[in-house]
C-alpha positions as CSV (number, residue, x, y, z in Angstrom):
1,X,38.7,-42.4,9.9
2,X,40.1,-42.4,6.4
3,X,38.4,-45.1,4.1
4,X,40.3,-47.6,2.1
5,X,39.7,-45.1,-0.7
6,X,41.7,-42.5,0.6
7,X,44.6,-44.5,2.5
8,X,45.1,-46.1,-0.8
9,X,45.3,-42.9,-2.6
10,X,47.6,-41.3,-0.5
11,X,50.4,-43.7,-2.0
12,X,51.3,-42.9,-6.1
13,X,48.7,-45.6,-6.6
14,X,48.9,-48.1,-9.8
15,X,51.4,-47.2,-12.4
16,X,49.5,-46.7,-16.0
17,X,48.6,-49.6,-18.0
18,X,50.8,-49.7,-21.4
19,X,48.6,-51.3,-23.9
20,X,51.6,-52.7,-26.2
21,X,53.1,-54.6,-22.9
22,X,53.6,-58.4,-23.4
23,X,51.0,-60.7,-22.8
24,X,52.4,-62.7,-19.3
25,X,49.2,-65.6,-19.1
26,X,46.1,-65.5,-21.4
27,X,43.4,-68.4,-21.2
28,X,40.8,-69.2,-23.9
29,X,37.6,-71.1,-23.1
30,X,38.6,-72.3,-19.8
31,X,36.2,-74.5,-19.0
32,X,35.9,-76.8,-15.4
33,X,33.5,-78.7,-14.6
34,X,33.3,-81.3,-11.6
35,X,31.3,-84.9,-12.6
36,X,28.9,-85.2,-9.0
37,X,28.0,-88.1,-7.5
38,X,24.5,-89.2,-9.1
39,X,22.8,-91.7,-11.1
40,X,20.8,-94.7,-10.0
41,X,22.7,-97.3,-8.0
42,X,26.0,-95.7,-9.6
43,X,24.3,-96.3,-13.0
44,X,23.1,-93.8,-15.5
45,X,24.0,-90.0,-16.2
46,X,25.6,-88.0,-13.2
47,X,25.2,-84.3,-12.8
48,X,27.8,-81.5,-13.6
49,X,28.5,-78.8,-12.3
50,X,29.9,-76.2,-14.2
51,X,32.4,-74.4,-11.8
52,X,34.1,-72.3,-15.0
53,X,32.3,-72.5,-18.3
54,X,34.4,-71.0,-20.8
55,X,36.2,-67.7,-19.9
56,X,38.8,-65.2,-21.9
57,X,41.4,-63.5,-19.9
58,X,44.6,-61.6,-21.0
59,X,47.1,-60.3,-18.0
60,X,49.8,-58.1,-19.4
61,X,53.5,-57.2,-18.2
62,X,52.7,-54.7,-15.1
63,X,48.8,-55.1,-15.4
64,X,46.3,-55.8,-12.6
65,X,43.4,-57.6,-13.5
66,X,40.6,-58.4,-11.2
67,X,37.7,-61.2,-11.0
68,X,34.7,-59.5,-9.2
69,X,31.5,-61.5,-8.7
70,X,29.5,-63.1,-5.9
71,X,30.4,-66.4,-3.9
72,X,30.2,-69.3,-6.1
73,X,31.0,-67.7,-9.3
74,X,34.2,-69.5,-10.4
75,X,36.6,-67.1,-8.9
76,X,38.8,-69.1,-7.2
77,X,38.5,-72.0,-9.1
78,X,39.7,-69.8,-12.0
79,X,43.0,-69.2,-9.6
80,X,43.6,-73.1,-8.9
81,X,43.7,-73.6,-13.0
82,X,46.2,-71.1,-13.2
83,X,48.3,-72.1,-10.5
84,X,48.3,-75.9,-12.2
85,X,46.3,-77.0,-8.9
86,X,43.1,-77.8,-11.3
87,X,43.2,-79.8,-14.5
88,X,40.8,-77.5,-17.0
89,X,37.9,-79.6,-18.7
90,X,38.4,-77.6,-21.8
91,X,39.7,-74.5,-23.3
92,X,44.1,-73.2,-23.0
93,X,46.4,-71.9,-20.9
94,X,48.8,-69.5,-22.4
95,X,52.3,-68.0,-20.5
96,X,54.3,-65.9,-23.3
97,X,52.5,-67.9,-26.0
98,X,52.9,-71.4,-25.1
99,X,50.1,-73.7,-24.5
100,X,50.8,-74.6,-21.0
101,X,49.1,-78.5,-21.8
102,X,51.9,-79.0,-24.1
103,X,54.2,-77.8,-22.3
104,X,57.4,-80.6,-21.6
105,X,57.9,-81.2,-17.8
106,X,60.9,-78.1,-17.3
107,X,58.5,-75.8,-19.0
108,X,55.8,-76.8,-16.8
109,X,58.3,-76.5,-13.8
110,X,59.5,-73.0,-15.3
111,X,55.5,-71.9,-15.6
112,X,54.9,-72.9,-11.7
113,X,57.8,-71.0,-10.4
114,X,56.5,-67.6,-12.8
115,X,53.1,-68.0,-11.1
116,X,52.8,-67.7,-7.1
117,X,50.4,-67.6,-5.1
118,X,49.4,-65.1,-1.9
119,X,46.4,-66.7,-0.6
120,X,43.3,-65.2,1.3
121,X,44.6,-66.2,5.1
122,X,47.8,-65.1,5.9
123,X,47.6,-67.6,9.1
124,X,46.6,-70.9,7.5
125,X,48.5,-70.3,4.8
126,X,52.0,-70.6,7.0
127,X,53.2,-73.3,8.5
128,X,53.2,-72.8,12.3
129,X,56.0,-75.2,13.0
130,X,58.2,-73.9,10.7
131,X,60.1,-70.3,11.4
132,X,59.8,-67.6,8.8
133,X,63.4,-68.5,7.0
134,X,62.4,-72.0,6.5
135,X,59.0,-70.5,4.7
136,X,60.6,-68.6,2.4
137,X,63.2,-70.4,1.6
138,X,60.9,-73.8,0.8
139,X,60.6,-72.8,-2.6
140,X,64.2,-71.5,-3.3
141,X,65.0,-75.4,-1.6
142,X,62.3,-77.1,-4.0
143,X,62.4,-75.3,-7.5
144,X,66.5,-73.5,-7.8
145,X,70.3,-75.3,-7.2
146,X,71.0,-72.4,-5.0
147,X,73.1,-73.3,-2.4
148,X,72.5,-72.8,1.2
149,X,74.4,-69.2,1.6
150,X,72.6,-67.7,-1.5
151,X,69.2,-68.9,-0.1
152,X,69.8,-67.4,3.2
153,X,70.9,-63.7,1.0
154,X,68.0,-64.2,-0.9
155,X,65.5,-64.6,2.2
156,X,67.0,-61.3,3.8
157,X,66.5,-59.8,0.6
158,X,62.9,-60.5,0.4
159,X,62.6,-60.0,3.8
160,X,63.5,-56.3,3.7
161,X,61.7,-55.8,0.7
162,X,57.9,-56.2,2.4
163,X,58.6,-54.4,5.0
164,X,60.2,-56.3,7.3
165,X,63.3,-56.9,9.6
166,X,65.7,-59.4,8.6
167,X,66.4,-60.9,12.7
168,X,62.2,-61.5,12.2
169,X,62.8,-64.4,10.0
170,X,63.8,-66.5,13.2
171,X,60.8,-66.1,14.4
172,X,57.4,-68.3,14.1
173,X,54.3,-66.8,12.4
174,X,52.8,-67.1,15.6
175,X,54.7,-64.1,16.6
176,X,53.8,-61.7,14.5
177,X,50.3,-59.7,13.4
178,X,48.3,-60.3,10.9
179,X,49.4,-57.9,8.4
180,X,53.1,-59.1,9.2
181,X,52.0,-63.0,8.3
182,X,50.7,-61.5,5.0
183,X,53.9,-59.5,4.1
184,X,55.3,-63.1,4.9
185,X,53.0,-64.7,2.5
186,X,54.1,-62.1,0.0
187,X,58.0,-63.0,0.8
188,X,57.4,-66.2,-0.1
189,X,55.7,-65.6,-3.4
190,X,58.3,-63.4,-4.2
191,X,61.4,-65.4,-3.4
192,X,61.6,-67.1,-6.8
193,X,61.3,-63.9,-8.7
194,X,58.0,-64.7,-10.4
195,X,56.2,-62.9,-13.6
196,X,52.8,-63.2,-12.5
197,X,51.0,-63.3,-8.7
198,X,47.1,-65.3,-8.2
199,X,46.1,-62.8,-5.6
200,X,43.2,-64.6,-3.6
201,X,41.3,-61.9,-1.3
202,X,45.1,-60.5,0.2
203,X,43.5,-58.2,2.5
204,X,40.2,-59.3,3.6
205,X,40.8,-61.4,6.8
206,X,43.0,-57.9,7.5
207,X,42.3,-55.2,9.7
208,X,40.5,-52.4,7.7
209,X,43.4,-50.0,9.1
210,X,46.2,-52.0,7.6
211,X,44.7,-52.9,4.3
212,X,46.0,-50.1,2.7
213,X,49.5,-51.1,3.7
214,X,49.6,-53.9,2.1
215,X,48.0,-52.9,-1.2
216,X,50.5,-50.3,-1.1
217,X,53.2,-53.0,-0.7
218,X,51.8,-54.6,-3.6
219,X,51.5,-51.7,-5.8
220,X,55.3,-50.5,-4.7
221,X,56.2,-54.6,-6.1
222,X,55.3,-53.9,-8.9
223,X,56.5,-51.1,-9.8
224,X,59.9,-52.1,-8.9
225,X,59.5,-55.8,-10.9
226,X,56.8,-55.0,-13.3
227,X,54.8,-58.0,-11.9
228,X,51.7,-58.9,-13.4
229,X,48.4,-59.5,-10.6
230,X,45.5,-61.8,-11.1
231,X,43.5,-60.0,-7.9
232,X,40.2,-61.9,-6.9
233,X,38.3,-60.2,-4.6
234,X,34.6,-58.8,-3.3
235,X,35.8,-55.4,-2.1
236,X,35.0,-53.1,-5.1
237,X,36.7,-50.2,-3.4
238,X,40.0,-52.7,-3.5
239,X,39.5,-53.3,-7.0
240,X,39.0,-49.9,-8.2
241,X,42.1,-48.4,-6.8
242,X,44.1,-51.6,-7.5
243,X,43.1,-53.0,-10.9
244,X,43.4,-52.0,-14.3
245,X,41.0,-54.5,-15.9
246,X,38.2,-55.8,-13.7
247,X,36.1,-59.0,-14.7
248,X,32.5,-59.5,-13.5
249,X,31.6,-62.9,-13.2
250,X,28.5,-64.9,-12.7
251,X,28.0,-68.7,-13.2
252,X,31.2,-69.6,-14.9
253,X,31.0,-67.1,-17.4
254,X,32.4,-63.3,-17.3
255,X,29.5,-61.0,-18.4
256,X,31.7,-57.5,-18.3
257,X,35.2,-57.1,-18.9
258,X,37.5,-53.6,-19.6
259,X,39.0,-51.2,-17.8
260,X,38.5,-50.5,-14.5
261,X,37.5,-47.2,-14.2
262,X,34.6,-47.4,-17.3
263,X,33.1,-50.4,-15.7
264,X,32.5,-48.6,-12.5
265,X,31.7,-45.1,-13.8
266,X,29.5,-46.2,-16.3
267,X,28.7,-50.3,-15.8
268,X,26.8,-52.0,-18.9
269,X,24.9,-55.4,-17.8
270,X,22.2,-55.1,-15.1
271,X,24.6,-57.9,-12.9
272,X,27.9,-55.2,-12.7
273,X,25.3,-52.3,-12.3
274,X,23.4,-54.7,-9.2
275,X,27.2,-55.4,-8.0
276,X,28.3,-51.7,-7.7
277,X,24.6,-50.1,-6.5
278,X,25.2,-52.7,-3.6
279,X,28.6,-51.3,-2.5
280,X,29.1,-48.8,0.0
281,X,29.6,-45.4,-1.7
282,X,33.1,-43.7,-0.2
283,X,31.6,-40.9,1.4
284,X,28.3,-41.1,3.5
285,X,26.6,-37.9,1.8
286,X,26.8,-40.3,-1.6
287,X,23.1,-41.2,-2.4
288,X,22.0,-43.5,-5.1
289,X,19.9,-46.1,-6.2
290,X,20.3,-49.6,-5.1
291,X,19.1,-52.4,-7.1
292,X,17.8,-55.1,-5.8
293,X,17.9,-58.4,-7.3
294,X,15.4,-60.6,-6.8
295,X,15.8,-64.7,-5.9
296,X,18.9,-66.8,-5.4
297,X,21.7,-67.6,-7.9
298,X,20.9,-70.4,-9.4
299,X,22.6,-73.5,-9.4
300,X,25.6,-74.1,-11.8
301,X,24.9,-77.9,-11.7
302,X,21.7,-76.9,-13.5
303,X,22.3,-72.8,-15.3
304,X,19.1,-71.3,-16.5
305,X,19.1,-71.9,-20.3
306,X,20.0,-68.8,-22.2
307,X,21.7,-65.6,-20.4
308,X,22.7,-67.3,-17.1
309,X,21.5,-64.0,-15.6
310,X,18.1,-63.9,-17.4
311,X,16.2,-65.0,-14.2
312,X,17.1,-62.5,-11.8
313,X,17.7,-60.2,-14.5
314,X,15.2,-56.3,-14.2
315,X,14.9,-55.7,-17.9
316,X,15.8,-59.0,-19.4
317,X,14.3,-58.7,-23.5
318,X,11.7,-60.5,-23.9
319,X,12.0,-64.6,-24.0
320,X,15.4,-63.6,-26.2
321,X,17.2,-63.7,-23.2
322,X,16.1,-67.4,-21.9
323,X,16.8,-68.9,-25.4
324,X,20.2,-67.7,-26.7
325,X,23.5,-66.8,-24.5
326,X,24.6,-63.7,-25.6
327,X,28.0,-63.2,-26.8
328,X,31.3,-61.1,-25.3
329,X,31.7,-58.1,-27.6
330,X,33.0,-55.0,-27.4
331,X,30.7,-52.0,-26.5
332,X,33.0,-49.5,-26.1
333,X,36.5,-49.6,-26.6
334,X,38.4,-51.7,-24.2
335,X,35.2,-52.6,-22.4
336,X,32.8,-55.7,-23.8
337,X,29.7,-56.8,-22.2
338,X,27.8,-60.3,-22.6
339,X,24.5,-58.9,-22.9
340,X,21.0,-58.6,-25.3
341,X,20.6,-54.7,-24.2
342,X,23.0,-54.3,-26.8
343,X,23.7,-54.9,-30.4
344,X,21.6,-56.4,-32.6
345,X,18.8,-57.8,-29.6
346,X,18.3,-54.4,-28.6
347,X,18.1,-52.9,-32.1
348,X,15.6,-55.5,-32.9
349,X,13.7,-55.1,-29.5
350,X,13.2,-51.3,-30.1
351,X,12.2,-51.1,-33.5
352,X,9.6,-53.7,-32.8
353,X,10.8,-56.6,-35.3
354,X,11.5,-59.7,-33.8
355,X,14.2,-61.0,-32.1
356,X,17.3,-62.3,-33.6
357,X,17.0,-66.6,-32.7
358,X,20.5,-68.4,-32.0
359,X,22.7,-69.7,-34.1
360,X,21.9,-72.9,-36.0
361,X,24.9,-75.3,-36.0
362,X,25.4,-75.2,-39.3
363,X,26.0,-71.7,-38.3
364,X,28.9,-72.0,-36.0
């Protein structure tokens, strides 16, 4: 049996990534956090807890970026502030340059139907009253003035273009497989001709033999409409194959960002390096060493002062690492890291002076 490695490489796999494509969505210092219930008899300071806590992301014309990183991380709630479905505590939204929280009420209207969705469960996700030409056409109905003849063209259309049969949109999702709801979901995100799709986990409630299939799909769609992906997901063999950009995230925060293949050939912070050690290598005869991290993540209601990371982290720098949060810079070209191992930490580590201290606020 093939892995997911090879079936996806025996399509013509991603098309390049063109550095000088327009920028689709960009955020700056997103930021959520959820107020908890807390406090003394409803009185006094309730807890937070810092789902998101200020991340930069750029998705480009064509480009697949992917969010990598344990349960918990911020993952998905970095999907539902992109989709509009989450108000962000602080930080921007950017589609084509325009702050998306100043946006007038069209533009707003124009963003939601250039950002779909295909979510992780290709059975919850569709309605099981409703046959698969009401589905797809929901959106067309909600968002466009099309009338009912150019819907109905549109849904054959979109139909045929994941795969499927256009007499198979009479039918009710209960009728078809798995990997057929899914190439539904897709249909639907892909009725109102959008710029970017939030992909949330596409294939993992999938059988491992049609995962590739609909990867593939995905890869083919964008090709033919230079879409731009937003792919969470914990497969790392998914995100290799199918992702230009990969983020690593841990507690809100991204710790490694750049291009895919870098980050896994040659990952920087101990957290990406923990990540990919724990992955199954694609072929059995593959040895290496796995790192073991030790304890839990902590909680984001209460991060560990510092490098979020610094508790569980192997060669953490001395007490540098619990007293000052390193910043995102660029190691390499196209690939930064949040991390003391480098830059001046490091430098100061090995030549024995001491360490730099964090910035005083007059400073920043």
């Amino acid at each position: 049996m093939t892995t997911i490695q090879e079936q996806v490489q025996q399509g013509e796999g991603i098309i390049p990534l063109d550095e000088n494509a327009e920028v689709i969505l960009e955020t700056r210092g997103l930021a959520k956090h959820f107020e908890l219930a807390g406090g003394f008899m409803g009185f006094g300071t309730k807890p937070t807890l810092k789902a998101v806590d200020g991340i930069d992301v750029v998705v480009r014309a064509g480009e697949t970026v992917g969010l990598v990183g344990e349960s918990g991380c911020g993952k998905s709630t970095t999907a539902k502030l992109l989709l509009g479905l989450e108000k962000p505590t602080d930080g921007q939204i950017f589609f084509k340059g325009e702050d998306f929280t100043k946006m007038s009420r069209a533009a707003k209207r124009d963003y939601r139907k250039n950002v779909q969705a295909v979510f992780q469960d290709p059975w919850s996700s569709l309605n099981p009253r409703m046959r698969v030409r009401a589905i797809v056409a929901e959106p067309l109905q909600i968002v466009t003035k099309m009338t009912r003849g150019q819907i109905n063209t549109r849904v054959d259309e979109v139909i045929e273009e994941v795969g499927l049969n256009p007499y198979q949109a009479n039918l009710y999702p209960h009728e078809f497989s798995g990997g057929q709801r899914q190439r539904i979901g897709v249909a639907r995100a892909l009725a109102l001709n959008p710029e970017v799709m939030v992909l949330d986990e596409p294939v993992s409630a999938l059988d491992v033999s049609i995962r590739a299939q609909i990867l593939n799909l995905l890869v083919d769609l964008q090709k033919e409409h230079n879409l731009a992906y937003l792919m969470i997901a914990h497969n790392l063999a998914t995100v290799r194959y199918m992702c230009h950009t990969t983020a690593v995230m841990y507690l809100g925060t991204i710790k490694e960002i750049g291009d895919s293949e870098p980050i896994f050939t040659n990952p920087l912070h101990p957290y990406t390096q923990a990540l990919i050690s724990a992955a199954l290598p694609s072929h059995p005869d593959i040895e290496r060493e796995e790192i073991i991290l030790p304890g839990e993540v902590p909680s984001p209601v209460n991060p560990p002062s510092g490098c979020t990371f610094n508790p569980r982290c192997p060669v953490k720098i001395g007490d540098v690492c619990e007293t000052w949060a390193p910043a995102l810079t660029e190691e390499e070209r196209r690939h930064w890291v949040s991390c003391h191992l480098y830059g001046d930490a490091r430098e100061a580590f090995e030549s024995g002076q001491s360490a730099p201290t964090a910035p005083s606020s007059d400073e920043e």
